[in-house]
Structures are given as structure tokens and as C-alpha cells.
matplotlib code that plots the C-alpha trace (Angstrom):
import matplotlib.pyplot as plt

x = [97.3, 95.2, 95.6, 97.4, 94.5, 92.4, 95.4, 94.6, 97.0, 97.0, 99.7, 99.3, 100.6, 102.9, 104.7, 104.6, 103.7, 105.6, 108.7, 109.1, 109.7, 108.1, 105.9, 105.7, 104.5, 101.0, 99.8, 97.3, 99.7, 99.3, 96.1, 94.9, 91.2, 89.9, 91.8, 94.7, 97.6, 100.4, 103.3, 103.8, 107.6, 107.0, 105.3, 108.8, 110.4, 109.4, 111.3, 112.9, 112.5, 111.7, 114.2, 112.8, 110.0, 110.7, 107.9, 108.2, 108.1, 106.9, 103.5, 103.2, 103.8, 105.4, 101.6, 100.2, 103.7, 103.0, 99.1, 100.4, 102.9, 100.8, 98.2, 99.6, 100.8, 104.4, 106.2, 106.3, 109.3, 112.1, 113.8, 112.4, 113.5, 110.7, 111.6, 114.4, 113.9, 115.7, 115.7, 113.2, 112.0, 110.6, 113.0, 110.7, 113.4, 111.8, 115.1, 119.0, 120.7, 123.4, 121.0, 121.0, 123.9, 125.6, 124.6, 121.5, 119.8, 117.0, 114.3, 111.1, 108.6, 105.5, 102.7, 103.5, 105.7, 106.2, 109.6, 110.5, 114.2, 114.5, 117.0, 118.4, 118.6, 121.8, 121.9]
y = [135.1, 132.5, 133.7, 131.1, 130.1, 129.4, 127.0, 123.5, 120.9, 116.8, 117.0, 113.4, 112.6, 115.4, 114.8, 112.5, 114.6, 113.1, 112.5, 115.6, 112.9, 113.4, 110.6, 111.6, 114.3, 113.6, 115.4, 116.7, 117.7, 121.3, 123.5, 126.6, 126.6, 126.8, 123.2, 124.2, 122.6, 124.8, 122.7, 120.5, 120.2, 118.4, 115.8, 114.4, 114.2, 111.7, 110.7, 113.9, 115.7, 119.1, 120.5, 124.9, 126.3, 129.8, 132.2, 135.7, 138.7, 140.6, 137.7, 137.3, 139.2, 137.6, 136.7, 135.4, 133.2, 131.5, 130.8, 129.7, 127.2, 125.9, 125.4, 123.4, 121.0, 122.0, 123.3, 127.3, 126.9, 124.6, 123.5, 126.2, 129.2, 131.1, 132.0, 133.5, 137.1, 138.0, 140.9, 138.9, 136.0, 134.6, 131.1, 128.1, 125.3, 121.8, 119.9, 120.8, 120.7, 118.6, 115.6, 115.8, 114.7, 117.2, 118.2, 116.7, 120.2, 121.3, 124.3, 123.7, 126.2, 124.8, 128.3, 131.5, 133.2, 129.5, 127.2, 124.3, 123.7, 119.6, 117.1, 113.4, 112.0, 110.7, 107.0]
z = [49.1, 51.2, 54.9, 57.4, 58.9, 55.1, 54.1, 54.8, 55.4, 56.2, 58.2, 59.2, 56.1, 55.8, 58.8, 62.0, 64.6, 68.0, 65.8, 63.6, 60.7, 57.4, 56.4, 52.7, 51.0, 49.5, 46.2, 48.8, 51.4, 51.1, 49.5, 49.5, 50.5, 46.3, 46.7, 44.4, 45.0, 46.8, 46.8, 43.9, 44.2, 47.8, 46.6, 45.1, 48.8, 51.1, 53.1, 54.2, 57.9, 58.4, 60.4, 60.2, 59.2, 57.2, 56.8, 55.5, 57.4, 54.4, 54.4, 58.4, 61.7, 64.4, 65.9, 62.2, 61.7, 64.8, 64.5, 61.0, 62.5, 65.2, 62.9, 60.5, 63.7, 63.5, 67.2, 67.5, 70.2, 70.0, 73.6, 75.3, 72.7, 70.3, 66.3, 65.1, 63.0, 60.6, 58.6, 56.2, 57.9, 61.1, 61.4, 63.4, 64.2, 64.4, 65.1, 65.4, 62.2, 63.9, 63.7, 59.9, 57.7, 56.2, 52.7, 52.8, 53.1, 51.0, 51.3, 49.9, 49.0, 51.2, 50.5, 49.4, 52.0, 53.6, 53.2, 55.1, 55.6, 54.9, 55.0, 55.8, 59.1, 60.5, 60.6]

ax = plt.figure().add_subplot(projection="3d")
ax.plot(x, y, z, "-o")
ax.set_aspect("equal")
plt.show()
């Protein structure tokens, strides 16, 4: 497995930085440093906003899933309060899931040990 910081990602196209909204997921959104694509299944959904970032305890410690996070542009704390650890992952929230309408949910696989938790925008 690529270590977090040998992944490379645009994340000006995979996600607009001041708002937390995704822009759209370019074929090249997410590689591992050979330049193989990570995350083909992303590609298919623009238009949807990360709202967590789940990364594996098994992959990461605490201190790798941060660097990871921060790294690939996306916020480490969320109003004021660090990740969530479960018994198998180390939760990142991006936004509160109260913004999104319900149902709209979806977890993507983003690397190996990385999800993103996505979904629609309240109008």
C-alpha cells in the first residue's frame, strides 16, 4: 500500500477547498504515486460533498490519519473537535450530516484504507 504521504491528489478538482463542496471527481482525482488510478468509482459522482473522511485504523495511526487528511487538503478538526475512533476507524467530519438531505448518503472508497462519506446538499 502507497503510504499517505506517496498518494497524490488534485484536490482542486476533487473538492473546493473554502466550501467543502466537491467540484467533480476527475479520472485523475486520486493516484497512487506509479500513477494508477485509486478510485475509479469517484469519477461517476460529481456533484456530491464530502461530509467524513474514514480511514482505517488497521492502515493508519492516529498521527499517519491526520498527515493523511491534511495532506490531501481536507480539515483534521471539525468546529473545534479532533476524529472520532472507533474500534476500526479514525472518523474526520468535514460537515454536519444535518446539512445533507436525508438519504442522499454514499461512502466511497477514495485509497486503500480511505472512504469518504458523500452526499446531497440541502437546497
Amino acid at each position: 500500500m502507497p503510504r499517505p504521504e506517496r498518494l497524490r491528489v488534485d484536490v482542486r478538482r476533487f473538492v473546493d477547498m473554502e466550501h467543502g463542496d466537491a467540484v467533480g471527481f476527475a479520472e485523475e482525482a486520486v493516484r497512487g504515486e506509479d500513477g494508477a488510478r485509486l478510485n475509479p468509482s469517484a469519477t461517476q459522482r460529481s456533484g456530491m460533498i464530502v461530509q467524513s473522511l474514514v480511514l482505517s485504523r488497521a492502515k493508519f495511526s492516529p498521527g499517519e490519519a491526520e498527515r493523511w487528511v491534511r495532506a490531501h487538503g481536507f480539515k483534521a478538526a471539525h468546529r473545534g473537535k479532533g476524529p472520532d475512533a472507533t474500534g476500526a476507524s479514525h472518523r474526520f467530519r468535514q460537515r454536519d450530516p444535518g446539512e445533507f438531505e436525508k438519504g442522499s448518503f454514499r461512502t466511497i472508497r477514495m485509497a486503500d484504507g480511505v472512504q469518504a462519506v458523500v452526499g446531497r446538499l440541502r437546497k
